[in-house]
C-alpha positions as CSV (number, residue, x, y, z in Angstrom):
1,X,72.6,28.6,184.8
2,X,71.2,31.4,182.6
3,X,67.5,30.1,181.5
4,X,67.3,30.2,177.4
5,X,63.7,30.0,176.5
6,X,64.5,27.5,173.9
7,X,65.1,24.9,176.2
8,X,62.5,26.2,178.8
9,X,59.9,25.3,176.0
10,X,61.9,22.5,174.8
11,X,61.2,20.7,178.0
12,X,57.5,21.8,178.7
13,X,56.4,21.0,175.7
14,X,57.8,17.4,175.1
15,X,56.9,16.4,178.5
16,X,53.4,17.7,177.8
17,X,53.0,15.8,174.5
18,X,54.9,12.7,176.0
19,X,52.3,12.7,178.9
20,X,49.8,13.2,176.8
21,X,50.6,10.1,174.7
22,X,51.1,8.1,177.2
23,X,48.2,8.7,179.0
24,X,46.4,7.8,175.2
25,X,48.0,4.2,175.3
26,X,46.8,3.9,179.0
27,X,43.4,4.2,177.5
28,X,43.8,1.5,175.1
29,X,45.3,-0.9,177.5
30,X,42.7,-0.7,180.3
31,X,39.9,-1.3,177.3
32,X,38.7,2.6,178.6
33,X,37.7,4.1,174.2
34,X,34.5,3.1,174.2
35,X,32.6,3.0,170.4
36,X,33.9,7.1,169.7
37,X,37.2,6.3,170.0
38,X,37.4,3.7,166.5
39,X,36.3,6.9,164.0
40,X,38.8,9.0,162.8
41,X,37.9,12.5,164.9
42,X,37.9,10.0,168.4
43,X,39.3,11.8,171.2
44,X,42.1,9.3,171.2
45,X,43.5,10.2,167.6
46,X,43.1,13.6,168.6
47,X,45.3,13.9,171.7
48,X,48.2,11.6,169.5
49,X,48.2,14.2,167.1
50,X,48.3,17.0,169.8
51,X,51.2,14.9,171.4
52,X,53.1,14.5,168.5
53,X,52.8,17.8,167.7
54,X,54.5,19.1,170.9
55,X,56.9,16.6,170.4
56,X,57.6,18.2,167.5
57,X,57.6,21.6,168.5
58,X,59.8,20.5,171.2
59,X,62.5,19.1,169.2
60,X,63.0,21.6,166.8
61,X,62.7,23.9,169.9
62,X,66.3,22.0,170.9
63,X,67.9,22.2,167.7
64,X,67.6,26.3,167.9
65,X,69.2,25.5,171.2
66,X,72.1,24.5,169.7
67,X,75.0,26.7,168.5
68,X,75.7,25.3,165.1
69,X,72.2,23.3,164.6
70,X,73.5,21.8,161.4
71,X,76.1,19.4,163.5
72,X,72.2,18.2,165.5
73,X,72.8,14.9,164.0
74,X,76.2,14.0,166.0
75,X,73.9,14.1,168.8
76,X,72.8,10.4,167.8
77,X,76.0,9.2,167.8
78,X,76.5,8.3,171.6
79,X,74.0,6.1,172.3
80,X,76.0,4.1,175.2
81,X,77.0,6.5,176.5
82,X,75.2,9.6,176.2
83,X,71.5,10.7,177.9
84,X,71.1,13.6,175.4
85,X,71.8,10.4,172.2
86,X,69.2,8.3,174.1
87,X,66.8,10.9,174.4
88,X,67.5,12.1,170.7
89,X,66.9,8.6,169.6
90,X,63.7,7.8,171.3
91,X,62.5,10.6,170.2
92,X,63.2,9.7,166.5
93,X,61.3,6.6,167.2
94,X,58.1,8.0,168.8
95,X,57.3,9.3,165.4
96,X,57.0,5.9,163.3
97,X,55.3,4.4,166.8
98,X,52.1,7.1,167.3
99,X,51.6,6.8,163.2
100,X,51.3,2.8,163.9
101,X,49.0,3.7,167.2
102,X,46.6,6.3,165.1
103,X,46.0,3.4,162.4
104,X,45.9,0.4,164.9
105,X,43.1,2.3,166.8
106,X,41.5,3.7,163.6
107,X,41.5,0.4,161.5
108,X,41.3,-2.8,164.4
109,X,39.3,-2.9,167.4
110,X,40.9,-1.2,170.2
111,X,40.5,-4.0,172.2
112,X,42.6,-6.5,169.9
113,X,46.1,-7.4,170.9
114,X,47.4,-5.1,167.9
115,X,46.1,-1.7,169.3
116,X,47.5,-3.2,173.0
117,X,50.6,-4.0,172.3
118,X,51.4,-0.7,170.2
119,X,49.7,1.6,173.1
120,X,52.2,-0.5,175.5
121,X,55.1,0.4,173.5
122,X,54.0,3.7,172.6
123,X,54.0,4.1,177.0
124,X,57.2,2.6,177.2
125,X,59.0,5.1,175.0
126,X,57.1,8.0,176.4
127,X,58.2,7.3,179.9
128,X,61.7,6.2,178.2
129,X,62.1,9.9,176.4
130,X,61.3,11.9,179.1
131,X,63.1,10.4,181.7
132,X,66.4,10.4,179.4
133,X,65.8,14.6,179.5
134,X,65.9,14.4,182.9
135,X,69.3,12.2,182.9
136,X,70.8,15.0,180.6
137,X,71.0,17.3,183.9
138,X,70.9,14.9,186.4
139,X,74.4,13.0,185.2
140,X,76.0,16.8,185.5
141,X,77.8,16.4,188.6
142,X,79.5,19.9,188.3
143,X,75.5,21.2,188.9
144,X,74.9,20.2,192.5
145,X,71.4,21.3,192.6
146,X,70.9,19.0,189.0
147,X,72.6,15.8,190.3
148,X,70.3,13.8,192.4
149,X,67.8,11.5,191.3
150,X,64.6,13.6,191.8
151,X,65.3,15.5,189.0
152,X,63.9,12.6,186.3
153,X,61.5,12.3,189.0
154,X,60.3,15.3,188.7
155,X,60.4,15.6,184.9
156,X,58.4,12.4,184.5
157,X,55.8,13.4,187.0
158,X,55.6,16.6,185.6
159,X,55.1,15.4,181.8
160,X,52.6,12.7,183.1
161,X,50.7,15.4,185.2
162,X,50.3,18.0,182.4
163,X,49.6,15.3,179.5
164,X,46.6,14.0,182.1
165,X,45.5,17.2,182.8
166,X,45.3,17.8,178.8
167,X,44.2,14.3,178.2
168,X,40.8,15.2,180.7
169,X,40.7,18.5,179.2
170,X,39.9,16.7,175.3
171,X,37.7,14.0,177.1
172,X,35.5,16.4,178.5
173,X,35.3,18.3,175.1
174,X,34.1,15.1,173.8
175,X,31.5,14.5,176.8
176,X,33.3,11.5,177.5
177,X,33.9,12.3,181.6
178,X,36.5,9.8,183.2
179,X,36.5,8.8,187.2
180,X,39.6,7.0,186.8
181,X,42.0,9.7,185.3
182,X,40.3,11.9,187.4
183,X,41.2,10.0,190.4
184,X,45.2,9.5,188.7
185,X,44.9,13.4,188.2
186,X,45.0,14.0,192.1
187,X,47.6,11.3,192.9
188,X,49.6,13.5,190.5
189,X,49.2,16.2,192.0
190,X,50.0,15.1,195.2
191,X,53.4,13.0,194.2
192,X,54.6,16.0,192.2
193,X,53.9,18.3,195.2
194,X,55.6,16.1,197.8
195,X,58.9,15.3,195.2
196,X,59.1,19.1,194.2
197,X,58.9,19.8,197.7
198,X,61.8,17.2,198.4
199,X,64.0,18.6,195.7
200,X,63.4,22.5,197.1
201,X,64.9,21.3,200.4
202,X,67.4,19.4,198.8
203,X,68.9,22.4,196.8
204,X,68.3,24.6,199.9
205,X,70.2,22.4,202.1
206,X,74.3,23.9,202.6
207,X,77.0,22.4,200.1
208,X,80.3,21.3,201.4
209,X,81.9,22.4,198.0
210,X,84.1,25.3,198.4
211,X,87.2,27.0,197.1
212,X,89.6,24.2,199.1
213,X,87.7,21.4,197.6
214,X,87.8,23.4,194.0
215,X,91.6,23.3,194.2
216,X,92.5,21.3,196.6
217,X,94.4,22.8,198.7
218,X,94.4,21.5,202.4
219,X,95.2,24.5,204.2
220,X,92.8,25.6,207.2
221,X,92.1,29.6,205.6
222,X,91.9,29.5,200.9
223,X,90.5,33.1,200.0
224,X,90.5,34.3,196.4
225,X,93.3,37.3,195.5
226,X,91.8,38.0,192.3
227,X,89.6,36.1,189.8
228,X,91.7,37.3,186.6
229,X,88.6,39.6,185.1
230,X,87.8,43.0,184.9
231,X,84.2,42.4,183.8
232,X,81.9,39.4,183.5
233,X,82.9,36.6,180.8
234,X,80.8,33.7,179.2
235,X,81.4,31.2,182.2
236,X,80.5,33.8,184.8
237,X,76.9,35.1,182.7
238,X,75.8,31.6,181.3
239,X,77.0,29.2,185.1
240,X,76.5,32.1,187.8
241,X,72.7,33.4,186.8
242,X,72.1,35.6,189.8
243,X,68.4,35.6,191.4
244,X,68.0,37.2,194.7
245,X,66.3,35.0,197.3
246,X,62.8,37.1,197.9
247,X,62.4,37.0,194.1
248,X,63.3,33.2,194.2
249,X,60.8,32.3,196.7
250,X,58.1,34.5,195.0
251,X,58.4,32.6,192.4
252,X,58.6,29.1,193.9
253,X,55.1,30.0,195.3
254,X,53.3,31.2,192.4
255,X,55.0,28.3,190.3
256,X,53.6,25.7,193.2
257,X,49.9,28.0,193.2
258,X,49.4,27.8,189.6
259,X,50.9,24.4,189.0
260,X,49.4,22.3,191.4
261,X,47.4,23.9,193.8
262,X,45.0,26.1,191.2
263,X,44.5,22.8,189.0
264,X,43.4,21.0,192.4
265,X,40.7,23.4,192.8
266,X,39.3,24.0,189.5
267,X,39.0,20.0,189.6
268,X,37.5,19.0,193.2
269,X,35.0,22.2,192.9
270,X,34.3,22.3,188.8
271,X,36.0,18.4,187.2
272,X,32.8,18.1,184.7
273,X,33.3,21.7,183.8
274,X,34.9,22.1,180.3
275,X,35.9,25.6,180.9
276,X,37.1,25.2,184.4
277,X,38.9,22.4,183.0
278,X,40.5,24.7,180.6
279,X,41.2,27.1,183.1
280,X,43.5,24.1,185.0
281,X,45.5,23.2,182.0
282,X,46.3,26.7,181.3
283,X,46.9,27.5,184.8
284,X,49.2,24.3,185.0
285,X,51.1,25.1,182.1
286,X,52.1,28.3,183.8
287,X,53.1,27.6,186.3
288,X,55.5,25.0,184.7
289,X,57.3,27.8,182.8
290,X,57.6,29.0,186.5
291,X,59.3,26.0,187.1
292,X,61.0,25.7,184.6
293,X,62.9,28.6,184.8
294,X,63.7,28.3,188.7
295,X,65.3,24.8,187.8
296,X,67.7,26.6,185.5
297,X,67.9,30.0,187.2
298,X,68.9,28.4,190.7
299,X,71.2,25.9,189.4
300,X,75.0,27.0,189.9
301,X,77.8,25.4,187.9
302,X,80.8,24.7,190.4
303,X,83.3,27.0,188.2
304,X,81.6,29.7,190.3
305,X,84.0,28.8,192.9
306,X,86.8,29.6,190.8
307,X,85.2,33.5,190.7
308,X,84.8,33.5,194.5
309,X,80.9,32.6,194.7
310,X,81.1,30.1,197.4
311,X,77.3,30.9,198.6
C-alpha cells in the first residue's frame, strides 16, 4: 500500500495522545497524584491537554486523508457495522470525557469516587479508540499482511508504550519520579518487542494466494497473458508499493533500535535523567514513523495478483 503521511501521522499521534490519557486516568485510579496534581499546572492536567491535543492533531490529520473531506461526517453513520464509524465516534466522545477529567481532578479530591470513575471511563475509551484503528486494517481481508489479530495488538501496545514513555517524560519534569510506570515502561517494551516480532514472521511467512485462487480456475499451470496496461494505473501505484527486501530489513532494524531497544537503554542506564528521558521519547517516536511506514509499505492488496505480482 502506498504510505500517505497523513495517515502515518494520523495513527502516531492519536495513539500517542490516547496512551498518554490513559496512562493519566491510571494515575487517578491507583490514588498515585499526590498533593501537585489538585492545582491547575499538575502534571496530570498537563499530559490531558497534551493528549487531547494529539488527538486532535490526529483527527484532522484523517480528514486531509480523505478525498472529499467535506463528506467526513458519513463516516459516523455505520456504527454497527463499521470500525472506521466506531473509531470516529469514540473519538468524538473523548473530547467531552478529558474536559469532565481536567475539572474532576482540578475541583474534587483525586481520590473521590468522581475523579475515579471519570479516569476509568476516560481508560475505557482510550483503549476503545485505538483498538477500533487497528480493526480498520485488520477487518481488510484483501490485505493479507493487515488481517490477523496482532495488528490491534500492536496498535494498542504501541499507543500505551509511547503515551508511558511521554507520561514519565512530564513526571520527571515535575520531579515527581515513578517506580511503578517505570516498571510498566519495560513490560512494554518487552510485549511490543515479542508481538512485533510475531507479526514480522507472520507477514514473512509464504501465502497460498495466487493467480488460481484470484480466479479460480482449477487448472494445474494459470500464468498471466497480459495485464491490460501499458503503464502503471491507480490500483497498481496506491495497492502494489514496491520496497526491495535489503531496504525493508534496514528499516525493520533501525525501526526496532530506535523504538524499543534505544528507549530501554536510556531508561535502565539514565530513568531519573530528564534529558535522557527526552532523548527516549524522541528516539521512540522515530522509530514509530519507521513503523509506521513498513506497516503500510509492506502491505500488498490481493488485486496485485490480477497484474501478475504473485511474490
Amino acid at each position: 500500500m502506498h504510505p500517505a503521511f497523513s495517515i502515518i501521522f494520523f495513527t502516531i499521534t492519536s495513539g500517542l495522545g490516547y496512551g498518554l490519557l490513559f496512562f493519566s486516568g491510571l494515575y487517578v485510579v491507583l490514588d498515585r497524584t499526590g498533593d501537585i496534581s489538585e492545582s491547575l499546572f499538575s502534571p496530570l492536567v498537563v499530559s490531558s491537554i497534551i493528549g487531547l491535543t494529539l488527538v486532535a492533531l490526529g483527527l484532522l490529520s484523517s480528514i486531509l486523508h480523505l478525498a472529499n473531506p467535506k463528506n467526513a461526517w458519513r463516516a459516523f453513520l455505520r456504527f454497527r457495522s463499521s470500525w472506521l464509524s466506531r473509531e470516529g465516534v469514540f473519538a468524538l466522545l473523548t473530547f467531552p470525557v478529558v474536559f469532565a477529567f481536567i475539572y474532576t481532578i482540578i475541583a474534587t479530591e483525586t481520590s473521590s469516587v468522581t475523579s475515579k470513575t471519570t479516569a476509568i471511563i476516560l481508560m475505557i475509551i482510550s483503549l476503545l479508540t485505538v483498538y477500533s484503528t487497528g480493526m480498520i486494517y485488520a477487518c481488510l481481508k484483501t490485505i493479507r499482511a493487515w488481517n490477523s489479530p496482532l495488528v490491534p495488538t500492536n496498535y494498542v501496545l504501541l499507543g500505551l508504550l509511547s503515551g508511558a514513555l511521554t507520561m514519565f517524560a512530564i513526571l520527571s519534569y515535575y520531579n515527581q519520579q515513578s517506580e511503578l510506570l517505570l516498571t510498566l515502561i519495560m513490560g512494554l517494551l518487552c510485549l511490543t518487542f515479542i508481538t512485533k516480532a510475531i507479526y514480522y514472521y507472520f507477514i514473512g511467512k509464504p501465502s497460498e494466494l495466487s493467480i488460481k485462487t484470484a480466479t479460480g480456475l482449477s487448472s494445474r499451470k494459470v500464468r498471466l497473458l497480459h495485464t491490460g496496461e501499458s503503464s502503471k494505473n491507480f490500483l497498481m501505484r496506491e495497492f502494489g508499493f514496491d520496497i526491495s527486501v535489503k531496504k525493508m530489513l534496514l528499516l525493520r532494524f533501525f525501526s526496532i533500535l530506535l523504538m524499543i531497544v534505544v528507549p530501554t537503554l536510556c531508561l535502565i542506564t539514565q530513568s531519573t535523567s530528564f534529558h535522557f528521558i527526552l532523548i527516549a521519547v524522541a528516539c521512540n517516536f522515530l522509530g514509530l514513523l519507521l513503523e509506521r511506514w513498513l506497516f503500510f509499505a509492506e502491505a500488498k492488496h490481493v488485486v496485485n495478483l490480477y497484474y501478475g505480482r504473485e511474490a
